[in-house]
C-alpha positions as CSV (number, residue, x, y, z in Angstrom):
1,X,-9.9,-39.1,-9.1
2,X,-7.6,-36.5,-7.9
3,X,-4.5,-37.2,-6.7
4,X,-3.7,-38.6,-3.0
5,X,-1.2,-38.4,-0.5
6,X,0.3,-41.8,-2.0
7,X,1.0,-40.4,-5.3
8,X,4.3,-39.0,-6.4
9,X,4.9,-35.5,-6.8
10,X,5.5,-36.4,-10.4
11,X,1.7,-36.9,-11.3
12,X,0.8,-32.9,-10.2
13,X,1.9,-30.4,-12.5
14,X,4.5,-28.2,-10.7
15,X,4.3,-24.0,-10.6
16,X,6.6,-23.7,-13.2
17,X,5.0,-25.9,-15.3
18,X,1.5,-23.9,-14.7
19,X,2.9,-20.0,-15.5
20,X,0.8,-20.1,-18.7
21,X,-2.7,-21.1,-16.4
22,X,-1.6,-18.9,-14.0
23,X,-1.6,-16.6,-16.4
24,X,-4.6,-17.1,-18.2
25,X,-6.0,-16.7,-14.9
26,X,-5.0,-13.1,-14.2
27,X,-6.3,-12.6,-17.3
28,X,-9.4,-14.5,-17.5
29,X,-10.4,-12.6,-13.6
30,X,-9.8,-9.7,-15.7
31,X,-12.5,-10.4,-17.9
32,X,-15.2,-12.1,-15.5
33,X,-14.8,-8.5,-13.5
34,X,-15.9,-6.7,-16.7
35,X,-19.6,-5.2,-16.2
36,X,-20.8,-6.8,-19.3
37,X,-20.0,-10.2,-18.2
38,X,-21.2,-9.4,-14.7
39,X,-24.9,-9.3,-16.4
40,X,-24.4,-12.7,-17.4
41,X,-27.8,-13.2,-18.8
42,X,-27.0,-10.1,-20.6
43,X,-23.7,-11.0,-22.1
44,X,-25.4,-14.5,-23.8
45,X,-27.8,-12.9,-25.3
46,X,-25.1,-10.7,-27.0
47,X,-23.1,-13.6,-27.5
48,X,-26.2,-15.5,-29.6
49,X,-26.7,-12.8,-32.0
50,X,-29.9,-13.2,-32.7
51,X,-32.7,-10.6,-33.2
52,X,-36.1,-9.3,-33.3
53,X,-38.3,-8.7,-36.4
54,X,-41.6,-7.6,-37.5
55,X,-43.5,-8.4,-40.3
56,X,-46.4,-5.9,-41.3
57,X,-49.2,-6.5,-43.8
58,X,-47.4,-4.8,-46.5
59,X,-44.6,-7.9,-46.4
60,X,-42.0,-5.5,-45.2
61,X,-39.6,-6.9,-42.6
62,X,-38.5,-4.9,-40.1
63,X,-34.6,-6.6,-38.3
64,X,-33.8,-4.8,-35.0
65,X,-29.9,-6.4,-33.5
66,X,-29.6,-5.7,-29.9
67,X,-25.8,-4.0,-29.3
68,X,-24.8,-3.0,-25.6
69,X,-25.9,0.0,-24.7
70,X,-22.3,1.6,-24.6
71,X,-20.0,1.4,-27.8
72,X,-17.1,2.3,-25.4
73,X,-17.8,-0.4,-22.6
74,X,-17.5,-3.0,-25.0
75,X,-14.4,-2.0,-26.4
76,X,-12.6,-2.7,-23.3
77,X,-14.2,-6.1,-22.6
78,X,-13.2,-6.7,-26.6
79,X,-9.6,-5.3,-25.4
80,X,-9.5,-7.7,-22.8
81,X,-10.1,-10.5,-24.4
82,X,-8.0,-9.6,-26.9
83,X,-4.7,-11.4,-25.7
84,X,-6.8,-14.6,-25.9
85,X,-6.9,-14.5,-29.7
86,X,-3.5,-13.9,-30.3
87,X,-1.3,-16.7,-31.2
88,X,2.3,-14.9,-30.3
89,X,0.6,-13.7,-26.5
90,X,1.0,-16.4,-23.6
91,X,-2.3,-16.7,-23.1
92,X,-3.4,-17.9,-26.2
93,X,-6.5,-20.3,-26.1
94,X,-5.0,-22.6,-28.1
95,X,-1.1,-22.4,-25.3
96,X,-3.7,-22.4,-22.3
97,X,-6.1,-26.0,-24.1
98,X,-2.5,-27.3,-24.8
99,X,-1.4,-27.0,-21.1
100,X,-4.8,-28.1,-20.1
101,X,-4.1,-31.3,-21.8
102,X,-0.8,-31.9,-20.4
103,X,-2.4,-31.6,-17.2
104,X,-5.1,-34.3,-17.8
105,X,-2.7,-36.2,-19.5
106,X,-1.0,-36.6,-16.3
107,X,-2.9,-37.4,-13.9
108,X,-6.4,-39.9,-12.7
109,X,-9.3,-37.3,-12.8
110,X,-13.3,-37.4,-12.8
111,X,-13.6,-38.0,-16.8
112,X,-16.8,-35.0,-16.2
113,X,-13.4,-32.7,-16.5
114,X,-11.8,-34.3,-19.1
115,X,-15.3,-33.5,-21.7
116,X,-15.8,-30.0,-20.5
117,X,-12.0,-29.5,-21.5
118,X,-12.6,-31.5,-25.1
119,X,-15.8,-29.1,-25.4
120,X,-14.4,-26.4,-24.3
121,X,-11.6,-26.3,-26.8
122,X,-14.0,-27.5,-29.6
123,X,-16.2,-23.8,-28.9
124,X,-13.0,-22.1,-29.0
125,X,-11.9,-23.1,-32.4
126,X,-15.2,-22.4,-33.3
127,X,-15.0,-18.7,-32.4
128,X,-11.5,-18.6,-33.8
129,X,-11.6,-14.6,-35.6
130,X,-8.8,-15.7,-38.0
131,X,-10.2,-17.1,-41.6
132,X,-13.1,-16.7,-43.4
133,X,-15.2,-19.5,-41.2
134,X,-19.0,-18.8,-41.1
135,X,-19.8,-18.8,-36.9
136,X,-23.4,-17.5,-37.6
137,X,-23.8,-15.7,-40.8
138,X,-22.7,-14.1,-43.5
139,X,-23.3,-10.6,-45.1
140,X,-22.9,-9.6,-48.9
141,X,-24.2,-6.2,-49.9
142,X,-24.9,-4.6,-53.6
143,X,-27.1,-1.9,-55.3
144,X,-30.6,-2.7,-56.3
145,X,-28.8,-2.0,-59.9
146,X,-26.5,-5.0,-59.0
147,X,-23.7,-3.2,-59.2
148,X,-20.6,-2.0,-56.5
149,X,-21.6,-5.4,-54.8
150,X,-19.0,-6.9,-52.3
151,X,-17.5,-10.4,-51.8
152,X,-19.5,-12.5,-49.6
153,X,-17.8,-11.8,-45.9
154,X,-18.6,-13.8,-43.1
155,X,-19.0,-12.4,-39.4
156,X,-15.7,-14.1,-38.4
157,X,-13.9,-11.5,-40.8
158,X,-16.4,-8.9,-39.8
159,X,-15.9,-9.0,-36.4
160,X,-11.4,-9.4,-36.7
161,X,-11.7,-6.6,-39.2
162,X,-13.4,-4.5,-36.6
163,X,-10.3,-5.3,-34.2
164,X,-7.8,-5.0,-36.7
165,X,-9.1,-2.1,-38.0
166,X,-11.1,0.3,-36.2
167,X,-9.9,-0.7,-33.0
168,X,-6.3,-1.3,-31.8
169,X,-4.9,-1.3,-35.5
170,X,-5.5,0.2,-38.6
171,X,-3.9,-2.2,-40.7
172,X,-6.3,-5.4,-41.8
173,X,-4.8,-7.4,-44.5
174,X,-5.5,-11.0,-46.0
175,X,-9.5,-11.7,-45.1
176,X,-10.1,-9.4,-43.2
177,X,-9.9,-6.2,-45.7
178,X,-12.5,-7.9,-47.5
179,X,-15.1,-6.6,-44.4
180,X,-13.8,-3.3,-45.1
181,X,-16.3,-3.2,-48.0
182,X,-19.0,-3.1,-45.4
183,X,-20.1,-0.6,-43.0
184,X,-18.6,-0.3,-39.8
185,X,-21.8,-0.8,-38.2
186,X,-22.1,-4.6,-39.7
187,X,-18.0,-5.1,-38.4
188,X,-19.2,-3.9,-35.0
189,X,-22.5,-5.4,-35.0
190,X,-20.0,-8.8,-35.9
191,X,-17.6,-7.8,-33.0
192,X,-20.2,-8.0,-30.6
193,X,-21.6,-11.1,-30.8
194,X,-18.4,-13.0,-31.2
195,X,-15.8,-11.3,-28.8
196,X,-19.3,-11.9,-26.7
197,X,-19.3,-15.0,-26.9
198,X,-15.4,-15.3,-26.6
199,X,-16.2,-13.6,-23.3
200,X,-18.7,-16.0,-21.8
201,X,-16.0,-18.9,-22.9
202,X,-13.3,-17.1,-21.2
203,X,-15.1,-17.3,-18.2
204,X,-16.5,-21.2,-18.7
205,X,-12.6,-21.8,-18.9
206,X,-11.7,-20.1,-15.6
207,X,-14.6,-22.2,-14.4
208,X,-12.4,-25.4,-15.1
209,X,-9.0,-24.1,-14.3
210,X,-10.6,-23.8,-10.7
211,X,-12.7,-27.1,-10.8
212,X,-9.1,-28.7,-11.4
213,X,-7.5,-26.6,-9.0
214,X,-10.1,-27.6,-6.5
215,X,-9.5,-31.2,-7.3
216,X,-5.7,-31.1,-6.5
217,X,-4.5,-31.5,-9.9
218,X,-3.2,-27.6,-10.3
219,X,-1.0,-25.9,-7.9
220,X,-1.2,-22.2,-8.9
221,X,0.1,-19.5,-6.1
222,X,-2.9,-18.0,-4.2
223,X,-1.7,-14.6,-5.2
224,X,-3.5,-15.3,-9.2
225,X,-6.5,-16.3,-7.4
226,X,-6.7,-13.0,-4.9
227,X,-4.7,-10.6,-6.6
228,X,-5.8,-7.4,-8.1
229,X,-7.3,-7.5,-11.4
230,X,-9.1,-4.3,-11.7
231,X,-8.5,-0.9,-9.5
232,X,-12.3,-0.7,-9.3
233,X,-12.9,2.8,-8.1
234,X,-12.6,6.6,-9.5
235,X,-10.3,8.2,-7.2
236,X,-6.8,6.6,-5.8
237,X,-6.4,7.9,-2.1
238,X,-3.3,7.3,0.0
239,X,-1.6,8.7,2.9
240,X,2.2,9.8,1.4
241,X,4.8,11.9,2.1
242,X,6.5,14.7,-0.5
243,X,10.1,15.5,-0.8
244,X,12.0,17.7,-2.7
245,X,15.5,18.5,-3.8
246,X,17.5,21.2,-5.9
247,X,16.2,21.0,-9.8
248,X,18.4,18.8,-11.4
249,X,19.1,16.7,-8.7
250,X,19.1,13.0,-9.6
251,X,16.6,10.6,-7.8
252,X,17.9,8.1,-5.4
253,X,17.6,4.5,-6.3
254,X,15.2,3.0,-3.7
255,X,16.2,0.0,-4.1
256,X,19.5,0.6,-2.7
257,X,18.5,2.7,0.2
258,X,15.3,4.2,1.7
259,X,17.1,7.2,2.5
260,X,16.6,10.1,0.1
261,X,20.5,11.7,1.1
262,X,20.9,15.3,2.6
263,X,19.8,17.5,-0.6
264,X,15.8,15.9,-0.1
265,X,13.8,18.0,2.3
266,X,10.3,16.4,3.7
267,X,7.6,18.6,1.8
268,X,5.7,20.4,4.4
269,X,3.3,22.9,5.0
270,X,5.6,25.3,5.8
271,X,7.5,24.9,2.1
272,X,4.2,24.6,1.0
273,X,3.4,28.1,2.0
274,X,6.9,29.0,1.6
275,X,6.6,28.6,-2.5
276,X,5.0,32.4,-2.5
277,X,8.1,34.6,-2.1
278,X,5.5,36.9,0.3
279,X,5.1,34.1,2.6
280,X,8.8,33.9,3.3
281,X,10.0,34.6,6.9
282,X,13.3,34.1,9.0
283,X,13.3,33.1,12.5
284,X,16.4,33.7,14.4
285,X,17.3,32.5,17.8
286,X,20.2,34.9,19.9
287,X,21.8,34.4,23.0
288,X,22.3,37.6,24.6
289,X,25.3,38.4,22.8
290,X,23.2,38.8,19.8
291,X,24.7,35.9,18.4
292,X,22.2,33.2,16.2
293,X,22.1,30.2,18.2
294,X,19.5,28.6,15.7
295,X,17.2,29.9,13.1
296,X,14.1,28.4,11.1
297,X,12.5,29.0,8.1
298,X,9.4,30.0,8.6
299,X,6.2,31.0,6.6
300,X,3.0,33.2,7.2
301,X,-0.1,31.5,8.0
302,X,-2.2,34.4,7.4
303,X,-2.3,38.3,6.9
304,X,-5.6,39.6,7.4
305,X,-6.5,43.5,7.8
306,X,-9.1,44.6,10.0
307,X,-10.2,47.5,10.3
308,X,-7.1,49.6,11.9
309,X,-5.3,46.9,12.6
310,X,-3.8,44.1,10.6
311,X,-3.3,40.6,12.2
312,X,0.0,38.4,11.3
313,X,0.5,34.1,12.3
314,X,3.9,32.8,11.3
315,X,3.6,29.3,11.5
316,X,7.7,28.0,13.0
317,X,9.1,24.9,12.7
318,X,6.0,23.6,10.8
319,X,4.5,23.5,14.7
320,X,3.8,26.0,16.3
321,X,2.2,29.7,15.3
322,X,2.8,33.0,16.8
323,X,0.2,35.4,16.2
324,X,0.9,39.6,16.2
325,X,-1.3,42.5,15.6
326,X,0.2,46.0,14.0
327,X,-1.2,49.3,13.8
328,X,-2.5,50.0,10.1
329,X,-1.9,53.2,9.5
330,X,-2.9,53.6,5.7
331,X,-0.9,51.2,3.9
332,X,1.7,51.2,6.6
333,X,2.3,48.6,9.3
334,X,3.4,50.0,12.7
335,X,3.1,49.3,16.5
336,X,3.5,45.3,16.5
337,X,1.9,43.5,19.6
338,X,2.4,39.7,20.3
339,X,-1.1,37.8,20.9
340,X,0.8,34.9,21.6
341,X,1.5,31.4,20.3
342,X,-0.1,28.2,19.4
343,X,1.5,24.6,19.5
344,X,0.5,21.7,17.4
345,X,0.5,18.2,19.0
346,X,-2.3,16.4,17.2
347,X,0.8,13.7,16.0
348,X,3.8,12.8,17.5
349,X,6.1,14.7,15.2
350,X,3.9,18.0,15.4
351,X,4.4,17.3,19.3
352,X,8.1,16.5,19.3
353,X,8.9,19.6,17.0
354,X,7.4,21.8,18.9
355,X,8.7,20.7,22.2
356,X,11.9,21.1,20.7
357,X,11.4,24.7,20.0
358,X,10.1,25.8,22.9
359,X,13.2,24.1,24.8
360,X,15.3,26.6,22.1
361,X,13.4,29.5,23.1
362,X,14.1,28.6,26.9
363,X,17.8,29.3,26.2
364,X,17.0,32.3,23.7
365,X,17.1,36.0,24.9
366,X,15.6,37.4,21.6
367,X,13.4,35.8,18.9
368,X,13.8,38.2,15.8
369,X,11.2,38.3,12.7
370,X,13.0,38.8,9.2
371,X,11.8,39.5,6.0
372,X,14.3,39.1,3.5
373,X,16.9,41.5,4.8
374,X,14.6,43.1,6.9
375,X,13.9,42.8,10.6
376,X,10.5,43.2,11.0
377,X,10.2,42.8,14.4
378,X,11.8,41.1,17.8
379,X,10.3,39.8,21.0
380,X,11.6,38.4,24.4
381,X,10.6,35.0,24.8
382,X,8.3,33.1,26.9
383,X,10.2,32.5,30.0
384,X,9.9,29.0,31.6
385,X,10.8,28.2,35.1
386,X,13.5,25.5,36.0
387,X,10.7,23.0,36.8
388,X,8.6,23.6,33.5
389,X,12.4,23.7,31.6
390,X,12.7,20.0,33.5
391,X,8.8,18.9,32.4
392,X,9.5,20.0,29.0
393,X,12.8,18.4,28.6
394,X,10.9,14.7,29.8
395,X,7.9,15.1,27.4
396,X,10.8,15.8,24.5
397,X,12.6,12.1,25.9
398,X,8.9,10.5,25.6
399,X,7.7,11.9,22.1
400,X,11.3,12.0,20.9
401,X,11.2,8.1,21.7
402,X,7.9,7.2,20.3
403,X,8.5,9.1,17.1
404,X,11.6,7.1,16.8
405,X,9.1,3.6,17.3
406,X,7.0,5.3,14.6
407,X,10.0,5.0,12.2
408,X,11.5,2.1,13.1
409,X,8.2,0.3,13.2
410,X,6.0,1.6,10.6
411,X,2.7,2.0,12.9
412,X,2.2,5.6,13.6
413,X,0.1,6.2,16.8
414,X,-1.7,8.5,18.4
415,X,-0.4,11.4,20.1
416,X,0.4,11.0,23.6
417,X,-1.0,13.3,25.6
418,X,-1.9,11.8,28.9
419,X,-0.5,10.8,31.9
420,X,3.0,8.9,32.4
421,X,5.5,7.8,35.1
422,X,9.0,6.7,35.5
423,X,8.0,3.1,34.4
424,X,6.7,4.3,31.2
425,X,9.6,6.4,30.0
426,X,12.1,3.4,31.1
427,X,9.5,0.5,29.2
428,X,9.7,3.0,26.2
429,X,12.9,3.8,26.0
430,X,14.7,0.5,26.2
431,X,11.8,-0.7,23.7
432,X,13.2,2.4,21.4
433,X,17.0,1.3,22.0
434,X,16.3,-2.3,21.2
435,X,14.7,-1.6,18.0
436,X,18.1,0.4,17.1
437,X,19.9,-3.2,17.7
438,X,20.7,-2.3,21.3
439,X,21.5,-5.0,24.1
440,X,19.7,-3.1,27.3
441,X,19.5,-3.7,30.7
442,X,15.7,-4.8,32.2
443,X,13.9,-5.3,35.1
444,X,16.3,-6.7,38.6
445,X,13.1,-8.7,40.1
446,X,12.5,-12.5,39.6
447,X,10.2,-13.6,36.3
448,X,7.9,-16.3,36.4
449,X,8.2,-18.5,32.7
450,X,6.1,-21.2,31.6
451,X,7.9,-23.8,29.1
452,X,6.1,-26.6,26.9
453,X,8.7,-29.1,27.1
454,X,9.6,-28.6,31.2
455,X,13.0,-27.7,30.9
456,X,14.5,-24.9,32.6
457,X,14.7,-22.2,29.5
458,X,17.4,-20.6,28.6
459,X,16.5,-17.0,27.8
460,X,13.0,-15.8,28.8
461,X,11.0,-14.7,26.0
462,X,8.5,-11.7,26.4
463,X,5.8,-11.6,23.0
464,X,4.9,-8.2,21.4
465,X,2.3,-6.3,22.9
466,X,1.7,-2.5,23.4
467,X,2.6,-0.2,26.2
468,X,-0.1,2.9,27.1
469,X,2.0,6.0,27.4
470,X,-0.1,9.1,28.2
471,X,-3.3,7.7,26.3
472,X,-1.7,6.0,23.4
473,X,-0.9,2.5,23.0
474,X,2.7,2.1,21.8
475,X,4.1,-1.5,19.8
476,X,6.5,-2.7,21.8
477,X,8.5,-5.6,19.8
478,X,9.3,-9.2,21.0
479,X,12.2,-9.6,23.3
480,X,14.5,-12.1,24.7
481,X,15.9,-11.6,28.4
482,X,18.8,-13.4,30.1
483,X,21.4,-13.4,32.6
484,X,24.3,-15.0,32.3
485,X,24.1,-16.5,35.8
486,X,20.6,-16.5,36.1
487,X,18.9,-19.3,38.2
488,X,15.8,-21.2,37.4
489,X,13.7,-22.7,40.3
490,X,10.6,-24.9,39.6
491,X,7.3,-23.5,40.9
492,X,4.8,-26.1,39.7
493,X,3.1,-27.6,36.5
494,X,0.9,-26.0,33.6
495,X,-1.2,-28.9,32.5
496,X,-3.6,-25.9,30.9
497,X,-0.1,-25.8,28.4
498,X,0.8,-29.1,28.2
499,X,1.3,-32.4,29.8
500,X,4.9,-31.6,30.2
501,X,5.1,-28.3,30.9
502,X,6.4,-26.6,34.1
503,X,6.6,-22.9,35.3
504,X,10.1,-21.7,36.5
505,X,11.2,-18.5,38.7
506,X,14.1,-16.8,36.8
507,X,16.3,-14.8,39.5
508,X,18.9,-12.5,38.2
509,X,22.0,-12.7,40.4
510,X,21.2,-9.9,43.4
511,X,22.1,-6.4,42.4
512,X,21.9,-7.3,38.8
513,X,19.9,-6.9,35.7
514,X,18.4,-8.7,32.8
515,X,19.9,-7.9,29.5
516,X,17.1,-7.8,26.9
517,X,17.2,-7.5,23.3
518,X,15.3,-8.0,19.9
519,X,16.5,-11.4,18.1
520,X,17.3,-10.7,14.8
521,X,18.5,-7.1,15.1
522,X,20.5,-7.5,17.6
523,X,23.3,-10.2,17.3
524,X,23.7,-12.7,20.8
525,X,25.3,-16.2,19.9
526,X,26.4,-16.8,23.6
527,X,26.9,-15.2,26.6
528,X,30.3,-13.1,25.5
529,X,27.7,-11.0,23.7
530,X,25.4,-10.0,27.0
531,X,27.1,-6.9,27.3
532,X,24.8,-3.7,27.6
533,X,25.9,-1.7,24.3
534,X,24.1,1.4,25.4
535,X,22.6,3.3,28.5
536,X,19.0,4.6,29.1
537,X,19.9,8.3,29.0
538,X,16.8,9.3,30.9
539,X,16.6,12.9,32.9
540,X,16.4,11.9,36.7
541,X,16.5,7.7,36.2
542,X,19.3,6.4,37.6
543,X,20.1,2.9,35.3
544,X,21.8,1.5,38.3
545,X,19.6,1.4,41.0
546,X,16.0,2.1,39.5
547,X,13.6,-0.7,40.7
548,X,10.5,-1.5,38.0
């Protein structure tokens, strides 16, 4: 009988008590995923040993053994089940029956468990690879002349001389180097059928950790049970970022911050290209002075000739591509013309950093082209006109703040590039600023709250959700609101909720705001600490009188 709700904690076997099942069951799912014990039928005929035979008329006997079909597959299982044999590894059969017992010992359960365990250990001993034990059979071998003949060897020091020595060692001693007299066929042919059959018992025990697992008597974490055991494919493919620093430069300790420090650079296409010297272009900004406001390192994207002409993409600030043509005159380049440019914004960052540039080049009067200490060439920029310098400046605010989400939240999203308003870009960037530990202030207009227990709440809670900026839905965290002179009216019951529970209009005092923030990042033990700690920063939002 398994234990019930009446019995003390006392008569199940704690976690700690179980790390050596626990272990034997990482290991023992290691072995049941092997693909020779996944043909079960398969594995017990390997595991019997027997064989075929055919007499003919002549009174020769022909013996044909069955081995697997793949020396090498059955190496591993044999490697797996390895540990198992061992008497100084902590999953030793004869540490896991041991355990077992203690278990039993403890506790009221269906005596059906208590014979497969008895059973169970009783076929372990007899597999046991230490000794000179029979298991099936035995082998001698000698000349028709009777001489060079061996000791008589049985297939329990067959088979551990096979480990011992043509497998993970090279060192069998005691009984086993007796079996070194014999071919390594008969030590293999040995191996198989008894780290076969070591196999199939490997899984039988599994089967009766789980039956008592099932029956209340075990405890052991979830994670043993669903944790990997196997990787279980041929290629490992995962989305990563590269970094890169000076050589000799020391790797930061994760552990103590997730920040690489200033010498790491994010590995992108452009140093990518950038590791073929010819590839290698400066980008300079000037006012119109002549004087570098800002500069990139950029890279070629492609040099292709064609015909008399030879066309030129430098790919700057890893977003957006300006494209020339020159004037091949032999070998020589001359007569540049500018095509035009390109921008990227198939992700946020590509979007962002190429905003970002074309706000620099608004406030450029020259772009110049370098090559080493060359100036290849220099252009005007594209000119933008007060209201495309003002529409620019807002989609930098937006993808500026959902990149900043991306970070701080770990979900990257789509790009947005749809439609937005006012109400957006205020949603988004207080979600932004909350998620930096900022105290904001939110919406001026009554709430309507539903509470469980139908008292008036104290701080109105808003749950995670998602907010659709131009086409992309963005996480928005869970919030807290309140006022410290907020007033709660009751509107009516919610007996959809709860017997108890009423809804309440929360009314910031007039002409004032909610304060909203993220519990847990950002610190409010009373109402001292509802204090805005930043402002919303937006181009053409006034904080103060905006209405959403």
């Amino acid at each position: 009988m398994a234990p019930g709700a009446g019995e003390t904690i006392d008569h199940v076997k704690t976690v700690g008590d179980q790390e050596t099942l626990g272990r034997f069951v990482l290991r023992a799912r290691r072995v049941q995923a092997h693909s020779l014990v996944r043909n079960w039928d398969g594995l017990l005929r390997l595991s019997d040993g027997g064989f075929d035979a055919q007499l003919d008329v002549t009174g020769n006997l022909k013996i044909t053994r069955h081995l697997p079909a793949d020396e090498e597959v059955f190496e591993s299982l044999a490697s797996r089940v390895r540990p198992l044999t061992v008497k100084s590894e902590p999953v030793y059969y004869v540490t896991v029956f041991d355990e077992i017992e203690q278990v039993l010992a403890a506790v009221e359960v269906d005596e059906s468990l208590r014979s497969r365990a008895l059973e169970l250990r009783r076929a372990w001993i007899a597999a046991e690879i230490q000794g000179t034990q029979v298991q099936t059979y035995a082998m001698q071998s000698v000349r028709l002349d009777g001489t060079e003949g061996t000791n008589i060897v049985s297939d329990t020091q067959l088979a551990a001389a096979w480990l011992y020595a043509d497998l993970v060692h090279a060192d069998a001693k005691g009984a086993k180097k007796q079996a070194l007299a014999l071919p390594l066929r008969e030590r293999y042919a040995a191996a198989v059928r008894v780290f076969s059959r070591m196999a199939a018992l490997t899984v039988a025990t599994l089967q009766l950790v789980t039956s008592l697992q099932d029956a209340g008597v075990l405890s052991i974490a979830e994670s043993v049970w669903e944790g990997d055991v196997v990787v279980g494919t041929s290629e490992l493919v995962e989305d990563a970022r590269a970094y890169f620093a000076p050589v000799g430069g020391e790797m930061p300790d994760l552990r103590d911050s997730l920040e690489l420090g200033d010498e790491w650079s994010a590995f992108t296409i452009t140093e990518l290209l950038r590791q073929d010297p010819a590839n290698q272009v400066r980008v300079a900004l000037r006012d119109e002075k002549g004087q570098t406001v800002d500069s990139y390192d950029a890279a070629v994207l492609r040099r292709q000739p064609d015909g008399t002409s030879f066309g030129w993409n430098v790919l700057v600030a890893g977003s957006v591509i300006f494209k020339f043509c020159f004037d091949l005159h032999g070998d020589q380049l001359a007569g540049a013309r500018f095509l035009g440019w390109e921008a990227f914004d198939s992700t946020n960052q590509l979007k962002f950093a190429s905003t970002r540039l074309l706000l620099q080049l608004h406030d450029a009067s020259i772009i110049a082209f370098q090559i080493g200490e060359h100036e290849l060439l220099t252009l005007d920029p594209p000119s933008f006109s007060e209201d495309e310098r003002l529409e620019l400046e807002v989609v930098g605010q937006i993808v500026e703040d959902i990149v900043t989400i991306e970070r701080l939240s770990g979900r990257t999203v789509g790009p947005s590039n749809g439609r937005f308003d006012d109400r957006h870009r205020v949603h988004l960037r207080r979600a932004r600023l909350m998620l930096e530990g900022e105290i904001v202030h939110a919406m001026r207009h009554p709430v309507i709250v539903t509470v469980p227990d139908g008292n008036p709440p104290q701080a109105i809670v808003v749950a995670a959700g998602t907010l659709d900026v131009g086409g992309t839905a963005v996480p928005i965290p869970a919030i807290a609101m309140r006022h410290p002179n907020m007033t709660a009216v009751e509107t009516g019951s919610a007996p959809d909720v709860g017997p108890e529970a009423r809804t309440y209009r929360m009314t910031p005092p007039k002409g004032e705001q909610f304060l909203a923030w993220v519990p847990g990042l950002s610190e409010v033990s009373g109402d001292d600490d509802l204090v805005a700690t930043t402002r919303w920063g937006l181009i053409g939002i006034d904080e103060e009188t905006f209405i959403y």
